[in-house]
PDBQT receptor file of N, H, CA, C and O in Angstrom, charges set to zero:
ATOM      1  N   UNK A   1      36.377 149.198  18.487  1.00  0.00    +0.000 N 
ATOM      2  CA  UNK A   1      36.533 148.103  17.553  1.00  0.00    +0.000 C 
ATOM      3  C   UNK A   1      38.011 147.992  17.170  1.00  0.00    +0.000 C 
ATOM      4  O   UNK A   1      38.745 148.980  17.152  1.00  0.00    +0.000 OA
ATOM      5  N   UNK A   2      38.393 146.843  16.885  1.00  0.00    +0.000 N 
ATOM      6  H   UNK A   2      37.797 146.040  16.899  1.00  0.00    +0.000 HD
ATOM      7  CA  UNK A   2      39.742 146.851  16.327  1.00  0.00    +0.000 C 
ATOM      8  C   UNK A   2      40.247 147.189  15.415  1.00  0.00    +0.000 C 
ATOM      9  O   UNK A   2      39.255 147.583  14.802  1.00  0.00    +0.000 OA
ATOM     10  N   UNK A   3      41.043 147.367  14.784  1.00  0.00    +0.000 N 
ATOM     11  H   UNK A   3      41.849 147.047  15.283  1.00  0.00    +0.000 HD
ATOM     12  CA  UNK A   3      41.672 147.918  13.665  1.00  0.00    +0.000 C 
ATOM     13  C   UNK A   3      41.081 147.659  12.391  1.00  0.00    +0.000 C 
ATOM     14  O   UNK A   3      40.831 148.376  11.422  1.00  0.00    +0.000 OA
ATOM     15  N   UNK A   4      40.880 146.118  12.713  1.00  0.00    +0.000 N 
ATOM     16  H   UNK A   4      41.083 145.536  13.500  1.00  0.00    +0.000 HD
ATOM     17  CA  UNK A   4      40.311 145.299  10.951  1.00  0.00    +0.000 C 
ATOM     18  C   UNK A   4      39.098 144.809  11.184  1.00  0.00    +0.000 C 
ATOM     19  O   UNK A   4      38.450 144.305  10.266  1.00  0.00    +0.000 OA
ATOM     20  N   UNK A   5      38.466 144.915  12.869  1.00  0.00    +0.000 N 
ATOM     21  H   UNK A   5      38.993 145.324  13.614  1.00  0.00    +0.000 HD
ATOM     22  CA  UNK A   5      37.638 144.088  12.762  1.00  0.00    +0.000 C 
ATOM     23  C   UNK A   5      36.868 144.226  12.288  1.00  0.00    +0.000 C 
ATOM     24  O   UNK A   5      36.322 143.145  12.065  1.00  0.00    +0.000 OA
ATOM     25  N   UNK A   6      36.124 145.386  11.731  1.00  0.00    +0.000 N 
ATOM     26  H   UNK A   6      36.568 146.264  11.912  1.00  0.00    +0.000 HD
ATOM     27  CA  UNK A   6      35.049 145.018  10.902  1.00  0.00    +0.000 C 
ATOM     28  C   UNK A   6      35.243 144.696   9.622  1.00  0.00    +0.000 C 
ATOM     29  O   UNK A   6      34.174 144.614   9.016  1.00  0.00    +0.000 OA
ATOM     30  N   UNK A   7      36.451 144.421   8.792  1.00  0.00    +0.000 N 
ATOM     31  H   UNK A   7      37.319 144.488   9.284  1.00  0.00    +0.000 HD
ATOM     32  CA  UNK A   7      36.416 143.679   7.597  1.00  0.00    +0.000 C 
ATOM     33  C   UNK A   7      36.340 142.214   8.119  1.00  0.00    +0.000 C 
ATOM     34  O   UNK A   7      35.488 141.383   7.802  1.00  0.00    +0.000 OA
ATOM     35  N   UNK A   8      37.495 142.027   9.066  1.00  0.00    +0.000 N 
ATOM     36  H   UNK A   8      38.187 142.702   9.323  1.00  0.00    +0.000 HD
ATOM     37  CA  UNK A   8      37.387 140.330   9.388  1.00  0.00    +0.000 C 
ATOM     38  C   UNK A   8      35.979 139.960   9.783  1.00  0.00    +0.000 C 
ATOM     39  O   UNK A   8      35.506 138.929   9.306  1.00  0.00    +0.000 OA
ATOM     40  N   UNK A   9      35.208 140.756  10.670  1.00  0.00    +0.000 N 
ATOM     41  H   UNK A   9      35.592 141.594  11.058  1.00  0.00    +0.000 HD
ATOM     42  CA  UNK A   9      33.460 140.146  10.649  1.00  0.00    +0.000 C 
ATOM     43  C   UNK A   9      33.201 139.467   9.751  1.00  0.00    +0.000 C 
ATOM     44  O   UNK A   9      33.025 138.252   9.672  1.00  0.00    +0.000 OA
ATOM     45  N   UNK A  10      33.152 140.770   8.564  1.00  0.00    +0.000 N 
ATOM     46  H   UNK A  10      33.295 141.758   8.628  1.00  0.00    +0.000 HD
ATOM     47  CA  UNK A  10      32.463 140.360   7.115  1.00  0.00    +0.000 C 
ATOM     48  C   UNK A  10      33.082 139.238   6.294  1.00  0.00    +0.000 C 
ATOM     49  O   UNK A  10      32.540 138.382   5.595  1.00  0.00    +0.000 OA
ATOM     50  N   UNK A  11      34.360 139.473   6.566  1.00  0.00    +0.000 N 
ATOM     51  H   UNK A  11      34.800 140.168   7.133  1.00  0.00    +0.000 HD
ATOM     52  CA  UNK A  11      34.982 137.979   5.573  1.00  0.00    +0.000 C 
ATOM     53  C   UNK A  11      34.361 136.571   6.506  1.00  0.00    +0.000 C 
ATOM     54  O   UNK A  11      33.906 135.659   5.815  1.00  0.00    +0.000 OA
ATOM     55  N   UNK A  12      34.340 136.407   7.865  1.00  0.00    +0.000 N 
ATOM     56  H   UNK A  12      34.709 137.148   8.426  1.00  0.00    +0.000 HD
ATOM     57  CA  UNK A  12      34.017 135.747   8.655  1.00  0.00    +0.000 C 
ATOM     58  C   UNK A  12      32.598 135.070   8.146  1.00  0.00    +0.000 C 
ATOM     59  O   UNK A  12      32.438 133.876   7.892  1.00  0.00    +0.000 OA
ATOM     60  N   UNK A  13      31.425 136.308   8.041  1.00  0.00    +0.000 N 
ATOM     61  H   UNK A  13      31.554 137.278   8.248  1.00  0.00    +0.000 HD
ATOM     62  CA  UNK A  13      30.244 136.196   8.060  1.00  0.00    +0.000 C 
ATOM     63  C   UNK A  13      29.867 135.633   6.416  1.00  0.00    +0.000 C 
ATOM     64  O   UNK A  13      28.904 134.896   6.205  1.00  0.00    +0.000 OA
ATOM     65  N   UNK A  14      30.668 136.049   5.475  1.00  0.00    +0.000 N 
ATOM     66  H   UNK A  14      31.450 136.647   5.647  1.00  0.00    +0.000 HD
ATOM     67  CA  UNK A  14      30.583 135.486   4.545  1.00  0.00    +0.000 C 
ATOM     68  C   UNK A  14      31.030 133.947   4.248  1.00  0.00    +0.000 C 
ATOM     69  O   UNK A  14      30.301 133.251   3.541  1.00  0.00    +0.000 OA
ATOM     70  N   UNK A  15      32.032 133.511   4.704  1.00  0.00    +0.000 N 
ATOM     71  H   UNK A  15      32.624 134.076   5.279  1.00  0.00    +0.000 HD
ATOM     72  CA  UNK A  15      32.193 132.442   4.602  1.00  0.00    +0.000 C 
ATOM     73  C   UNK A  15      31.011 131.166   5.295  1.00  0.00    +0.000 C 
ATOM     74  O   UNK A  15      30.648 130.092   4.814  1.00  0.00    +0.000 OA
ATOM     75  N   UNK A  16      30.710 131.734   6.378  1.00  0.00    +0.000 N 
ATOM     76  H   UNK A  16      31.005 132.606   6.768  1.00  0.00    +0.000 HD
ATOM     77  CA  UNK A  16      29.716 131.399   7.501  1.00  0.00    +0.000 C 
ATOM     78  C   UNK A  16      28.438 131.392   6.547  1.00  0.00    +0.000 C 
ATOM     79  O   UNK A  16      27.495 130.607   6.645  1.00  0.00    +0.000 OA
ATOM     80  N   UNK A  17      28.543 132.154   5.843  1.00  0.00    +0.000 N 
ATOM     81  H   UNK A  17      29.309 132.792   5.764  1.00  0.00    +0.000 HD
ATOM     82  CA  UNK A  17      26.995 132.243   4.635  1.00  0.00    +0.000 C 
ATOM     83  C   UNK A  17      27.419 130.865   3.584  1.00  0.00    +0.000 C 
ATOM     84  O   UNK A  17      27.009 129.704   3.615  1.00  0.00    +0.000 OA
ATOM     85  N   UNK A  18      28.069 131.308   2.983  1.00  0.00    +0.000 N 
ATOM     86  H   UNK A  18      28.402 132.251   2.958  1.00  0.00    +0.000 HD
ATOM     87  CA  UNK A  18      29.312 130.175   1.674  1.00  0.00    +0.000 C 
ATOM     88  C   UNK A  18      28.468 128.463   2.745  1.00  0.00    +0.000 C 
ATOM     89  O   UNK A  18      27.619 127.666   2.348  1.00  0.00    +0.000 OA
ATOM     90  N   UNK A  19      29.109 128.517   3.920  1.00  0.00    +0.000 N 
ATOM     91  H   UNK A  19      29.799 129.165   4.243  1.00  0.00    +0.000 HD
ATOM     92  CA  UNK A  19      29.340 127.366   4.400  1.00  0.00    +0.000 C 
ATOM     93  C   UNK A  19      27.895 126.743   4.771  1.00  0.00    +0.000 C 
ATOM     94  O   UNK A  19      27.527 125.569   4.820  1.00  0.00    +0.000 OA
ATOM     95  N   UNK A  20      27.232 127.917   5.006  1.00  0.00    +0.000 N 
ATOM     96  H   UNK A  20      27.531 128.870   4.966  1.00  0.00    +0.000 HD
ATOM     97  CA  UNK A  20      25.495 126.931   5.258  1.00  0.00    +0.000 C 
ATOM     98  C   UNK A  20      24.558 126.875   4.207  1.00  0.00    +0.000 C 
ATOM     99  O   UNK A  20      23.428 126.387   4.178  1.00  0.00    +0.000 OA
ATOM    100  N   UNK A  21      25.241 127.476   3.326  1.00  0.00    +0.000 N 
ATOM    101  H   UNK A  21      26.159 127.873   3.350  1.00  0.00    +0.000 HD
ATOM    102  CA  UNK A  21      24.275 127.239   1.934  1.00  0.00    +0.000 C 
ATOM    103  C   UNK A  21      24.437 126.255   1.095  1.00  0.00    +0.000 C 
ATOM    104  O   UNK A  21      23.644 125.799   0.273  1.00  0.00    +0.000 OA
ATOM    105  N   UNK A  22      25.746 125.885   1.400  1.00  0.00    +0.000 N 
ATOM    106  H   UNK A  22      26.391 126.255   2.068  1.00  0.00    +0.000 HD
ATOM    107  CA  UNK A  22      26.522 124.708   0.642  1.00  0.00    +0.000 C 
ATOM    108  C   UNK A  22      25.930 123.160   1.903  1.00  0.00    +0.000 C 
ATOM    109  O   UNK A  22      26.733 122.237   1.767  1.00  0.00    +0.000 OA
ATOM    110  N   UNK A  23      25.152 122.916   2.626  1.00  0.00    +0.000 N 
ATOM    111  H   UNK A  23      24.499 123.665   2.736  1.00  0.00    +0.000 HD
ATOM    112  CA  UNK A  23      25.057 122.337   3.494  1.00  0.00    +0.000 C 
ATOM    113  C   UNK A  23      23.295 122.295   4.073  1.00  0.00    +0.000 C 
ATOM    114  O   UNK A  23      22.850 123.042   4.945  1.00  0.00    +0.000 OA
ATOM    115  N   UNK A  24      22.499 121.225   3.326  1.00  0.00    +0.000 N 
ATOM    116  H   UNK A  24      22.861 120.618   2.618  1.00  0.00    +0.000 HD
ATOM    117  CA  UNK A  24      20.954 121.008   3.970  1.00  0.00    +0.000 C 
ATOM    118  C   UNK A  24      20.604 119.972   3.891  1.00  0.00    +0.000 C 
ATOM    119  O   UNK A  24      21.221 119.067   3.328  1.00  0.00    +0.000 OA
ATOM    120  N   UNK A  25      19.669 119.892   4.371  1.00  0.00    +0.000 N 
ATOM    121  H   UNK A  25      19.168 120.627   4.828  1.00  0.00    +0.000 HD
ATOM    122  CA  UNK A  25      19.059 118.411   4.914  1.00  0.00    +0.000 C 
ATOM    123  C   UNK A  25      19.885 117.681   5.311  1.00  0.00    +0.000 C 
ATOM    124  O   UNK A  25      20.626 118.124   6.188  1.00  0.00    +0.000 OA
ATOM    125  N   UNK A  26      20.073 116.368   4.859  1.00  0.00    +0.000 N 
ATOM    126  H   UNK A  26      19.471 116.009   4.146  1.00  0.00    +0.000 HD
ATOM    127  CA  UNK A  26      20.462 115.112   5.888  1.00  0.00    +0.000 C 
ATOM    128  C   UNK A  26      21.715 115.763   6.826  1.00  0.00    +0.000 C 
ATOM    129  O   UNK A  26      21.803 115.885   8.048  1.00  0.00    +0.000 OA
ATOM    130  N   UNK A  27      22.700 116.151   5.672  1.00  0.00    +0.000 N 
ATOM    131  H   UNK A  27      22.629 116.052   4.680  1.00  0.00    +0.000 HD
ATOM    132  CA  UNK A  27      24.048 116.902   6.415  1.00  0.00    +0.000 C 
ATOM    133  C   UNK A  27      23.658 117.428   7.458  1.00  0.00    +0.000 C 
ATOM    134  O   UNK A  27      23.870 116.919   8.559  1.00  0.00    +0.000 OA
ATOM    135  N   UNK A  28      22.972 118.623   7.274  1.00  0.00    +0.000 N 
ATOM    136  H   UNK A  28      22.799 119.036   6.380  1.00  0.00    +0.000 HD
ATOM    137  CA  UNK A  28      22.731 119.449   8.781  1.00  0.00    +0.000 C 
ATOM    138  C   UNK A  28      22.396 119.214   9.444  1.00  0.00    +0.000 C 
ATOM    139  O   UNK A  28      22.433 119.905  10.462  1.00  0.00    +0.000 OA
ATOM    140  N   UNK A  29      21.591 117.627   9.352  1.00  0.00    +0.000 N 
ATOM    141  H   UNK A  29      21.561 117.066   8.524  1.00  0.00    +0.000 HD
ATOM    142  CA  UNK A  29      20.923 117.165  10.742  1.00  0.00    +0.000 C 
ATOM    143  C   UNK A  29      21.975 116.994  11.797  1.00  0.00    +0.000 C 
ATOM    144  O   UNK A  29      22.103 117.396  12.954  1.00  0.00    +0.000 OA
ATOM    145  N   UNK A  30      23.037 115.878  10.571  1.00  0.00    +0.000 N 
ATOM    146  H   UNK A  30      22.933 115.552   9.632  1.00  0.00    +0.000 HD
ATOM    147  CA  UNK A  30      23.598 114.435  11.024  1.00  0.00    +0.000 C 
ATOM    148  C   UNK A  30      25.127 116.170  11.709  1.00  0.00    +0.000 C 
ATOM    149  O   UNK A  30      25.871 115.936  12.662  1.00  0.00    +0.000 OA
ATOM    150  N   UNK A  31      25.162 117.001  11.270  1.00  0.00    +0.000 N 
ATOM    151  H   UNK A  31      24.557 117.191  10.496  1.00  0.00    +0.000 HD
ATOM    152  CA  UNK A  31      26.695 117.763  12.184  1.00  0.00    +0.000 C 
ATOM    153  C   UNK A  31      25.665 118.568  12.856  1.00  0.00    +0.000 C 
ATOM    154  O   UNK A  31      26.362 119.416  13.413  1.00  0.00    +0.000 OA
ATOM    155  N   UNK A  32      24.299 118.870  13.192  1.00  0.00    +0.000 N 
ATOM    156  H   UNK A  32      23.732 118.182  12.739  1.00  0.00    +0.000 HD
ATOM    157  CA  UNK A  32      23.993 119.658  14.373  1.00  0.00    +0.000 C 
ATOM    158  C   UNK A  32      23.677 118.552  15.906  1.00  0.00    +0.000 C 
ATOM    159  O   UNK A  32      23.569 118.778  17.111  1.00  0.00    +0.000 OA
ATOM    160  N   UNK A  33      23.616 117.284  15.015  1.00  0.00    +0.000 N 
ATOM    161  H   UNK A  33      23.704 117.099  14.036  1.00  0.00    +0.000 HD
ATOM    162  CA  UNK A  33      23.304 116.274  15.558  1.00  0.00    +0.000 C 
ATOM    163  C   UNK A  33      24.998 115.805  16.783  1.00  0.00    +0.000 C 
ATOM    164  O   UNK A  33      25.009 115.415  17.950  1.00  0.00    +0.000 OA
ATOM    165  N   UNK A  34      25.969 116.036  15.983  1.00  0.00    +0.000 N 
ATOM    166  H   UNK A  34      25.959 116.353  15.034  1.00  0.00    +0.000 HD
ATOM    167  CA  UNK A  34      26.949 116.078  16.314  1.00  0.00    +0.000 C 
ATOM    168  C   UNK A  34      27.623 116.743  16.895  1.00  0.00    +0.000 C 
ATOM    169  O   UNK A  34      28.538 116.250  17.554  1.00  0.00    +0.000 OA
ATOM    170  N   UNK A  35      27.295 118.786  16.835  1.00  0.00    +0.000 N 
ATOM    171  H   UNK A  35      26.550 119.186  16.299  1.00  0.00    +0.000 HD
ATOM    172  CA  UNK A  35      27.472 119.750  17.675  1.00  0.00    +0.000 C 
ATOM    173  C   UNK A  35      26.599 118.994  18.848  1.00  0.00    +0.000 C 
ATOM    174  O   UNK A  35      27.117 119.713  19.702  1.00  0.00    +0.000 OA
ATOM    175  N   UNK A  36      25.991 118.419  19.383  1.00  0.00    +0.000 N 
ATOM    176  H   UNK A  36      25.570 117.835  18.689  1.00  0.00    +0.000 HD
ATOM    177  CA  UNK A  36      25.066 118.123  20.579  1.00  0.00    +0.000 C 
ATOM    178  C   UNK A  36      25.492 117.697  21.356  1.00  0.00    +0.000 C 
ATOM    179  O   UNK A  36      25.291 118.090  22.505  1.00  0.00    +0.000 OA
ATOM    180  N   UNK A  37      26.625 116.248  20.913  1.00  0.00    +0.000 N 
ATOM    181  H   UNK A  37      26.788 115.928  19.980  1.00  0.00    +0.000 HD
ATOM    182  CA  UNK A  37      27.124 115.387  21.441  1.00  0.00    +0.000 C 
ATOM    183  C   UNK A  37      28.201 115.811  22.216  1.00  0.00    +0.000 C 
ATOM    184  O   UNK A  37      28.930 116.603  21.619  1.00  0.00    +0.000 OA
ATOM    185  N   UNK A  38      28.652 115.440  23.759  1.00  0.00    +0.000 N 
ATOM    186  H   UNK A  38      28.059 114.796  24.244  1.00  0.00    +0.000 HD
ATOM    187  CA  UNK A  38      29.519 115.628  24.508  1.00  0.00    +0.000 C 
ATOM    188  C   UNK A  38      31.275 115.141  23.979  1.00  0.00    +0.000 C 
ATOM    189  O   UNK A  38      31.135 114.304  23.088  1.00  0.00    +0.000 OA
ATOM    190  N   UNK A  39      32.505 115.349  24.193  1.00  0.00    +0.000 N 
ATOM    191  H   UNK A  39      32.619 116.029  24.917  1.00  0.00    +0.000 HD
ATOM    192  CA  UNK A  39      33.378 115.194  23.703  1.00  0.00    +0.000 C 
ATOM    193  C   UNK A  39      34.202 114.236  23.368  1.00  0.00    +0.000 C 
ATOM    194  O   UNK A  39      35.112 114.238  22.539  1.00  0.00    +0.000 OA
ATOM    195  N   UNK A  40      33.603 112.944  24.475  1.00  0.00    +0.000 N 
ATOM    196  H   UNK A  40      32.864 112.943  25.149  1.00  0.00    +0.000 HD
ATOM    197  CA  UNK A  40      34.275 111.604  24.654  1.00  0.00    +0.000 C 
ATOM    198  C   UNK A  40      33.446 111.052  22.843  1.00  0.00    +0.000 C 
ATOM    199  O   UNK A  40      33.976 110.517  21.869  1.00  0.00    +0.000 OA
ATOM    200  N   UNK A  41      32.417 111.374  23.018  1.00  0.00    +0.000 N 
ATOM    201  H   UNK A  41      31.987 111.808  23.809  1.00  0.00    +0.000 HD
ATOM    202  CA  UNK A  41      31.090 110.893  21.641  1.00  0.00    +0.000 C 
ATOM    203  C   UNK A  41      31.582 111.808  20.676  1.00  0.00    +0.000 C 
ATOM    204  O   UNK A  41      31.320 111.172  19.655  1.00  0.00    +0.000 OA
ATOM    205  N   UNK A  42      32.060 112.751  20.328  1.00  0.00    +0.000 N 
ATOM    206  H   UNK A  42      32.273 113.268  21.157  1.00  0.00    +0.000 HD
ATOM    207  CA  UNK A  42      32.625 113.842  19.012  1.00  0.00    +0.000 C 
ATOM    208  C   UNK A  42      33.791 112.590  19.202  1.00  0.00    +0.000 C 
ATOM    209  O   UNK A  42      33.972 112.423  17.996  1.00  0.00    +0.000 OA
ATOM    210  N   UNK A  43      34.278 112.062  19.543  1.00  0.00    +0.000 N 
ATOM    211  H   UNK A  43      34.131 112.198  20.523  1.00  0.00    +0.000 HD
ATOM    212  CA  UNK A  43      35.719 111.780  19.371  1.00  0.00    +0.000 C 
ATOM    213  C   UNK A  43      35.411 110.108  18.402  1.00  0.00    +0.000 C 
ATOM    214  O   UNK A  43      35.806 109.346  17.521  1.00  0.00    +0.000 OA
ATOM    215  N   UNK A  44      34.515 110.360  19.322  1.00  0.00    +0.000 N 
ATOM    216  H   UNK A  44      34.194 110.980  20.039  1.00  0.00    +0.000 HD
ATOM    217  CA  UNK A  44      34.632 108.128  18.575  1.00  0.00    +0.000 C 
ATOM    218  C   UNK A  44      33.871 108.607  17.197  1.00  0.00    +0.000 C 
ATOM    219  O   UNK A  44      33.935 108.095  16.080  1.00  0.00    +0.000 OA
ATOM    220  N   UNK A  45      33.189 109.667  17.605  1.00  0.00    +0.000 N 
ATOM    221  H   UNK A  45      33.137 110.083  18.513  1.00  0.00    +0.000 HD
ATOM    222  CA  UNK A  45      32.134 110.022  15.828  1.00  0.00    +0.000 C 
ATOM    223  C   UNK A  45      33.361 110.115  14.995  1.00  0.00    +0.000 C 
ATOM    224  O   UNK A  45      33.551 109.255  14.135  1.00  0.00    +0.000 OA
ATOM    225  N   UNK A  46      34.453 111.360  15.225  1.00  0.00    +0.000 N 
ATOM    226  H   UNK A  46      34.298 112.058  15.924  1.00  0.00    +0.000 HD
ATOM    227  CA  UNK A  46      35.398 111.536  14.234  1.00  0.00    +0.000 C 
ATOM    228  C   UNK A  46      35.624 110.458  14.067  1.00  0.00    +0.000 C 
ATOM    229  O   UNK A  46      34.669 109.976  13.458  1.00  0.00    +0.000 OA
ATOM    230  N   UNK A  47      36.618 109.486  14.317  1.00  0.00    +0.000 N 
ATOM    231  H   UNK A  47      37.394 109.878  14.812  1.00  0.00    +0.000 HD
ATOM    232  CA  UNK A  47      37.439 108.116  14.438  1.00  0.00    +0.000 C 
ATOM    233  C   UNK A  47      36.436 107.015  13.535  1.00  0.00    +0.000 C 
ATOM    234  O   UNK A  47      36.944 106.076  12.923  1.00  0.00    +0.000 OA
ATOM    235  N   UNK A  48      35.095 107.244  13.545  1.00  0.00    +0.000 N 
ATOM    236  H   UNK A  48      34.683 108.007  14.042  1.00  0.00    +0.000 HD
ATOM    237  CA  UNK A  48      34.662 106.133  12.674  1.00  0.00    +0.000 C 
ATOM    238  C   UNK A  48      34.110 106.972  11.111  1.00  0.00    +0.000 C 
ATOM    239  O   UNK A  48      34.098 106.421  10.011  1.00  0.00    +0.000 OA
ATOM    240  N   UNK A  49      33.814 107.974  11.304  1.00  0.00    +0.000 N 
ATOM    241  H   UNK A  49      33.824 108.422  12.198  1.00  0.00    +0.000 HD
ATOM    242  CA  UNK A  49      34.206 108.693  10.068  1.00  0.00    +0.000 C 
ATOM    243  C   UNK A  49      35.658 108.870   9.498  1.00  0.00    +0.000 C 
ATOM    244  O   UNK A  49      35.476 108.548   8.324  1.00  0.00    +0.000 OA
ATOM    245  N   UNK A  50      36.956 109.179   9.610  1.00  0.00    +0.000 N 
ATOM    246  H   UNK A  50      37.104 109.441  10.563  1.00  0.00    +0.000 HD
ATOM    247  CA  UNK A  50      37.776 109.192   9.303  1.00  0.00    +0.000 C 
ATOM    248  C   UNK A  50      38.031 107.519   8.508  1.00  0.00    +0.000 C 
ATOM    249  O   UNK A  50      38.595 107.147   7.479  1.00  0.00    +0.000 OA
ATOM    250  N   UNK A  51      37.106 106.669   9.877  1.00  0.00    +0.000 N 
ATOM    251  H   UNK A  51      36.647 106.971  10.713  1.00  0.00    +0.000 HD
ATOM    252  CA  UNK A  51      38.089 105.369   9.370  1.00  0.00    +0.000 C 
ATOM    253  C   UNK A  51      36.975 104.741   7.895  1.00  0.00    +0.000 C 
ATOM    254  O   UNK A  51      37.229 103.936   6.999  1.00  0.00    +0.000 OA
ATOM    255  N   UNK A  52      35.914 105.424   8.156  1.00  0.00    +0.000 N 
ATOM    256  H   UNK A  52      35.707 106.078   8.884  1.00  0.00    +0.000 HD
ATOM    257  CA  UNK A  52      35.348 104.903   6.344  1.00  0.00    +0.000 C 
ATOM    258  C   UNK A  52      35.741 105.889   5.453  1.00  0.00    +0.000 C 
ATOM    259  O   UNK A  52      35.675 105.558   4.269  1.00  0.00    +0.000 OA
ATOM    260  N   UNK A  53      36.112 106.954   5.684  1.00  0.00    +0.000 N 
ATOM    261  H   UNK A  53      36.165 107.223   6.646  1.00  0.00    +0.000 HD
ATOM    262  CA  UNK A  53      36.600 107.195   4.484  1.00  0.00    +0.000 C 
ATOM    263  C   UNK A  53      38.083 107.156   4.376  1.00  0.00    +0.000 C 
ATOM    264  O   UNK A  53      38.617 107.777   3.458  1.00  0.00    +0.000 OA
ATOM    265  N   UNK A  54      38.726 106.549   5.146  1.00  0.00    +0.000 N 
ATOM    266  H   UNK A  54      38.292 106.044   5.892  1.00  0.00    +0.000 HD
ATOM    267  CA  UNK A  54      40.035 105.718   5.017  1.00  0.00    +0.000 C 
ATOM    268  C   UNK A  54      39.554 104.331   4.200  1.00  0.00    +0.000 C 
ATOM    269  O   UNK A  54      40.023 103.933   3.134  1.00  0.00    +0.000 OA
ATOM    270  N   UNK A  55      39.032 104.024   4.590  1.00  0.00    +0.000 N 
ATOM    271  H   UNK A  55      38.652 104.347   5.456  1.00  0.00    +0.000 HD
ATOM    272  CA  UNK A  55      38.746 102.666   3.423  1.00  0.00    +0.000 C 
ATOM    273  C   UNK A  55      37.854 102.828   2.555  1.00  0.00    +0.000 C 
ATOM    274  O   UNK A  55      37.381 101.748   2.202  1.00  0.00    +0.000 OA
ATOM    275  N   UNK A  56      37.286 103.955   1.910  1.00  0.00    +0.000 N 
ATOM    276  H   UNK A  56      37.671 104.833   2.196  1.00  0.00    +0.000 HD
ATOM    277  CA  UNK A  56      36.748 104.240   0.830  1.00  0.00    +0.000 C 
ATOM    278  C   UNK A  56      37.611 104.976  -0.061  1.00  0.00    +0.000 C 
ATOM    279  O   UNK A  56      37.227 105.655  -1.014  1.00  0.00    +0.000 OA
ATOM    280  N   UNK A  57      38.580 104.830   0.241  1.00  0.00    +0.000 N 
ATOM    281  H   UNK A  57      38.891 104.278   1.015  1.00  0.00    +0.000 HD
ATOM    282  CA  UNK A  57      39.880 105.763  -0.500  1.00  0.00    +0.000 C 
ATOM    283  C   UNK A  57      40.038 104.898  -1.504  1.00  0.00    +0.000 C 
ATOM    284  O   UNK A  57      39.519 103.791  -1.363  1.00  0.00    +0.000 OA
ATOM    285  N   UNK A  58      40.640 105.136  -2.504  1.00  0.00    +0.000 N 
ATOM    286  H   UNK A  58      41.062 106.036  -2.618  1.00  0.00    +0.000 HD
ATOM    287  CA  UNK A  58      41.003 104.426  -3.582  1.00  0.00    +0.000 C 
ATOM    288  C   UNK A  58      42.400 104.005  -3.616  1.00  0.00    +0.000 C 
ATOM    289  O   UNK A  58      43.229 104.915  -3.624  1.00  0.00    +0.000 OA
ATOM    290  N   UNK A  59      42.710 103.119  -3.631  1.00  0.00    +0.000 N 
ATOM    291  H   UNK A  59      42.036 102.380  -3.625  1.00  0.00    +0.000 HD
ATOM    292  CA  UNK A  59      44.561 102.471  -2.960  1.00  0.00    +0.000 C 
ATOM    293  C   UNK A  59      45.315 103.182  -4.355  1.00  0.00    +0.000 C 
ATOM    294  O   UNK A  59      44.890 103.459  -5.476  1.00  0.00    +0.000 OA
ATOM    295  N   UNK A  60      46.696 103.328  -3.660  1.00  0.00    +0.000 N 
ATOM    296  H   UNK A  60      47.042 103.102  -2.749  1.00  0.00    +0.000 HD
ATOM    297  CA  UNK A  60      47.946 103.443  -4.739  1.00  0.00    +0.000 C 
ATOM    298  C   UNK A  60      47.458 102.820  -6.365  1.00  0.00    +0.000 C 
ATOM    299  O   UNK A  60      47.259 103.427  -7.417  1.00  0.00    +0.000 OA
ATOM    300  N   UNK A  61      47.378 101.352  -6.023  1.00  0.00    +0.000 N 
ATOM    301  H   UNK A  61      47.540 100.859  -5.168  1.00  0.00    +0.000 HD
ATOM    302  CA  UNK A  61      47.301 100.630  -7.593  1.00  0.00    +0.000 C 
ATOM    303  C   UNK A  61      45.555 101.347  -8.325  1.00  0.00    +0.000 C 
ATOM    304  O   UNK A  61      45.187 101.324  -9.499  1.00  0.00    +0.000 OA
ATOM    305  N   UNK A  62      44.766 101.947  -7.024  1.00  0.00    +0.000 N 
ATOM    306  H   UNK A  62      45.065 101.965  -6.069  1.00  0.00    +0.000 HD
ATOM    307  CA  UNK A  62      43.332 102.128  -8.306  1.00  0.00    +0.000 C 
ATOM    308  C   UNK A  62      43.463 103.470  -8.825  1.00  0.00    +0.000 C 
ATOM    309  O   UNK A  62      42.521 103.954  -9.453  1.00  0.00    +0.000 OA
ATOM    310  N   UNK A  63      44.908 104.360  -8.564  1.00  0.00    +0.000 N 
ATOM    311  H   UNK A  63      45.673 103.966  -8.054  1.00  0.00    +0.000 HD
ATOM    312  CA  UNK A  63      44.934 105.490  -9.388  1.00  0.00    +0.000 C 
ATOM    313  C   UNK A  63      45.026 105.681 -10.392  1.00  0.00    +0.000 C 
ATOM    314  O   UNK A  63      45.009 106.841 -10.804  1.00  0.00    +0.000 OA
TER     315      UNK A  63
């Protein structure tokens, strides 16, 4: 084993815990749904997510 690796596991595995507990139903469908998808399809998924919540942003003047 490596030097740290078994602390880095655990910090690893904890966060990995943190991150799926914070995360059920619709979410987990709609990103396991998305782990599925081949890379050309992850790409246009990002790009139209990014671009609504680019325009769900609140502009300069609504701060």
């Amino acid at each position: 084993m490596l030097r740290f690796g078994g602390e880095a596991t655990r910090k690893v595995q904890e966060k990995k815990d943190r991150w799926e507990a914070a995360i059920a139903g619709a979410e987990r469908e709609v990103l396991e749904a998305f782990l599925s998808l081949p890379a050309p399809q992850k790409k246009v998924a990002r790009e139209v997510i990014l671009a609504l919540v680019k325009a769900n942003a609140p502009s300069a003047s609504e701060r």
